[in-house]
C-alpha positions in Angstrom: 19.7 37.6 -24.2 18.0 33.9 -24.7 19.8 31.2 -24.0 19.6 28.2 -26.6 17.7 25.4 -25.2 20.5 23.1 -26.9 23.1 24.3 -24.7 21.0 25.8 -21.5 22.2 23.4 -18.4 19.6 21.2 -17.1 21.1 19.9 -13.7 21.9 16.1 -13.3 19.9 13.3 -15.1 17.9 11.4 -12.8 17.9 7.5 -13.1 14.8 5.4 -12.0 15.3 1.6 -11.0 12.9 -0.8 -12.1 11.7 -3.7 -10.5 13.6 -6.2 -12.0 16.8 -4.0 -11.0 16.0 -3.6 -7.7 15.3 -7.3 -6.5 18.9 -8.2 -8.5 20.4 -5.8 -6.4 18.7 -7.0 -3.1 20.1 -10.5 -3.9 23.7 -9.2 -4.4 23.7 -7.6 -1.0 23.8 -4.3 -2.1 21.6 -3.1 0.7 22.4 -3.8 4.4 20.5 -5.8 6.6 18.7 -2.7 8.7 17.6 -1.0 5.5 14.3 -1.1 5.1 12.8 -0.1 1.7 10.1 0.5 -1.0 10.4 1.1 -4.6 8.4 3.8 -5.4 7.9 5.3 -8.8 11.8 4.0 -9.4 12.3 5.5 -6.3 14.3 3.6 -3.6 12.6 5.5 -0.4 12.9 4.3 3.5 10.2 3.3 5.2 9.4 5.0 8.6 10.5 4.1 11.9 7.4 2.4 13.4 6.3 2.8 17.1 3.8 0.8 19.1 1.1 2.0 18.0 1.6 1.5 14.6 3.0 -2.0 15.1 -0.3 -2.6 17.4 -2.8 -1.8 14.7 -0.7 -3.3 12.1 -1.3 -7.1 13.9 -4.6 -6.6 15.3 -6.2 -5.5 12.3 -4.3 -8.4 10.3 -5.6 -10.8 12.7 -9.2 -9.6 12.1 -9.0 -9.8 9.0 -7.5 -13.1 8.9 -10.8 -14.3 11.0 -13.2 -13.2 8.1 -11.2 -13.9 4.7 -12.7 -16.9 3.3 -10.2 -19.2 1.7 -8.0 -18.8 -0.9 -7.8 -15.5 0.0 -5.0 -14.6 2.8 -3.6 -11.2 4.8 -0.4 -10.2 3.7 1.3 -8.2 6.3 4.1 -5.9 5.3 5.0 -7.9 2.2 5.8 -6.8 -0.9 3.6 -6.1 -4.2 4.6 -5.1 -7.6 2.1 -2.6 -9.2 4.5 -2.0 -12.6 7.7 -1.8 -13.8 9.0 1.0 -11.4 6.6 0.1 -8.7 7.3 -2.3 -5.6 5.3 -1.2 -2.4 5.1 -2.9 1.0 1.8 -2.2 2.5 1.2 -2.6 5.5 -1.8 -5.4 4.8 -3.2 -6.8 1.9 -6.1 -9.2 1.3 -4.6 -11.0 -1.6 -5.9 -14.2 -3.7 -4.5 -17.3 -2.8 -3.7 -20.2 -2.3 -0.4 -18.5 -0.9 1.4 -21.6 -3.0 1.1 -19.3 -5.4 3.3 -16.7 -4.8 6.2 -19.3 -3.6 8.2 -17.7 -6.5 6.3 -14.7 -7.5 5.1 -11.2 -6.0 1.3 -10.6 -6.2 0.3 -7.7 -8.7 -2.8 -5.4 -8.6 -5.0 -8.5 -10.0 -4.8 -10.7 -7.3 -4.9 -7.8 -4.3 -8.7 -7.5 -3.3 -7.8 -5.0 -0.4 -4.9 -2.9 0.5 -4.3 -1.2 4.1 -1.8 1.4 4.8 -1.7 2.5 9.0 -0.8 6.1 9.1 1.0 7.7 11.7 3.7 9.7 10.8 3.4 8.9 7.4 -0.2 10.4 6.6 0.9 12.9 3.5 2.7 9.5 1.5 -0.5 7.2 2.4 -3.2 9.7 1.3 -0.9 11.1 -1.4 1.6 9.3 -3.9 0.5 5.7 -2.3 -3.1 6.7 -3.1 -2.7 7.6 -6.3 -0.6 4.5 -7.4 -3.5 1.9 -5.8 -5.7 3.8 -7.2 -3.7 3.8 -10.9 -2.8 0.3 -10.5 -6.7 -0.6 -10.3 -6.6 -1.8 -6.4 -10.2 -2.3 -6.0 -10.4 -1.1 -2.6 -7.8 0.9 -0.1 -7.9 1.5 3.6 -6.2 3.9 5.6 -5.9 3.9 9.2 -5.6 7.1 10.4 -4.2 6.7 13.9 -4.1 10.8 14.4 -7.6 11.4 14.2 -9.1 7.9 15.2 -10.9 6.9 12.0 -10.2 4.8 8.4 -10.6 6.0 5.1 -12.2 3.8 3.2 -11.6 4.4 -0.5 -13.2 2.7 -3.6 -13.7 2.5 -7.4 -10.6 3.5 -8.7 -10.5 5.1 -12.0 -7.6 6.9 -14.5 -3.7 6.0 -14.9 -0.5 8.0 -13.5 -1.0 11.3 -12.3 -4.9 11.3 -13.3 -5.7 8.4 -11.2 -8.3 8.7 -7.9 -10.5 6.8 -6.1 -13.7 8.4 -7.0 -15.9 7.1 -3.6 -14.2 7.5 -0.2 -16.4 6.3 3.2 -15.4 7.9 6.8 -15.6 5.1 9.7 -15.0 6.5 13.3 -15.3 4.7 16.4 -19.0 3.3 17.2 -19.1 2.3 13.7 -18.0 -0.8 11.4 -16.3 -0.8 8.1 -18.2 -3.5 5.4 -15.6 -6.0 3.7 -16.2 -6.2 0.3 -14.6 -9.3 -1.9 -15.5 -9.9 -5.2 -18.7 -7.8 -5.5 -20.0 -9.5 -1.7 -20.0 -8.5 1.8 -18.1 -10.9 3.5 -17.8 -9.2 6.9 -17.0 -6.4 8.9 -14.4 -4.5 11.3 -15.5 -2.3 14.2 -13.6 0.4 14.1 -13.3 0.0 18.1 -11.8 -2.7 18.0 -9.0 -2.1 15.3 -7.7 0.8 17.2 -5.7 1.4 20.4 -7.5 2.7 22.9 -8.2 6.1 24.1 
């Protein structure tokens, strides 16, 4: 016998926080001090426990790129960004547009991010997966990953579709021995050996 669709149970409805929401509730205190976390997708999700060589990559590869960002543009380390109304990410780097005075009372969106960097240890299936897929939907012109498991950054570009559809339709592999090109606003404005981002062996 069917059951009517009016009347079949469905489970408890899910509610998604926006943005707005979310840094309201950060201001009340409604989070402790230790917790760490993104907003993904309306999502409230904690962020891994990072070891050394996360932490390592993380500030050498910020300080790189620090050296070779011409100004405005700055490195953002593990700040914020909002990519919509449900979406409120903290890579791990971003090359954003400055001056930073900009952002003294804002959150830098998808238009003013030229790169985005996510260093994956343990969190390798969120970086290539959901995280990919929103840069890629937001329109982040270019996004890194540093893949500390098998020693090598995955450089994705040319992001196309929205939601689910999204993808970065060119991906490059860079492995040690070789150097990834920095690209800013249509120009080359420097590289990173691979080498020399990485712990070594």
């Amino acid at each position: 016998m069917a059951t009517d669709a009016r009347t079949r149970t469905t489970g408890p409805r899910l509610y998604r926080v926006s943005v707005q929401q979310y840094l309201k509730m950060i201001k009340a205190g409604v989070f402790p001090e230790t917790a760490h976390l993104e907003l993904l997708g309306g999502k409230l999700v904690e962020k891994m426990t990072k070891y050394p060589p996360h932490s390592f990559v993380v500030g050498r590869l910020g300080r790189m790129l620090g050296r070779i960002v011409p100004e405005p543009w700055f490195v953002s380390e593990e700040k914020p960004v909002k990519l919509g109304r449900f979406w409120y990410p903290e890579p791990d780097l971003a090359v954003v547009r400055g001056p930073d005075s900009r952002f003294e009372s804002k959150t830098p969106e998808a238009i003013d991010l030229g790169l985005v960097v996510e260093v994956a240890e343990s969190s390798y299936v969120m970086d290539r997966g959901r995280k990919w897929q929103l840069y890629a939907s937001a329109g982040v012109s270019s996004y890194w990953i540093a893949n500390l498991a098998q020693r090598r950054f995955e450089v994705f570009s040319d992001p196309s579709g929205k939601g689910r559809s999204a993808a970065y339709r060119q991906v490059q592999i860079y492995v040690d021995g070789q150097s990834i090109p920095l690209w800013l606003e249509g120009r080359e404005i420097g590289q990173i050996a691979v080498s020399d981002a990485l712990p070594t062996v």
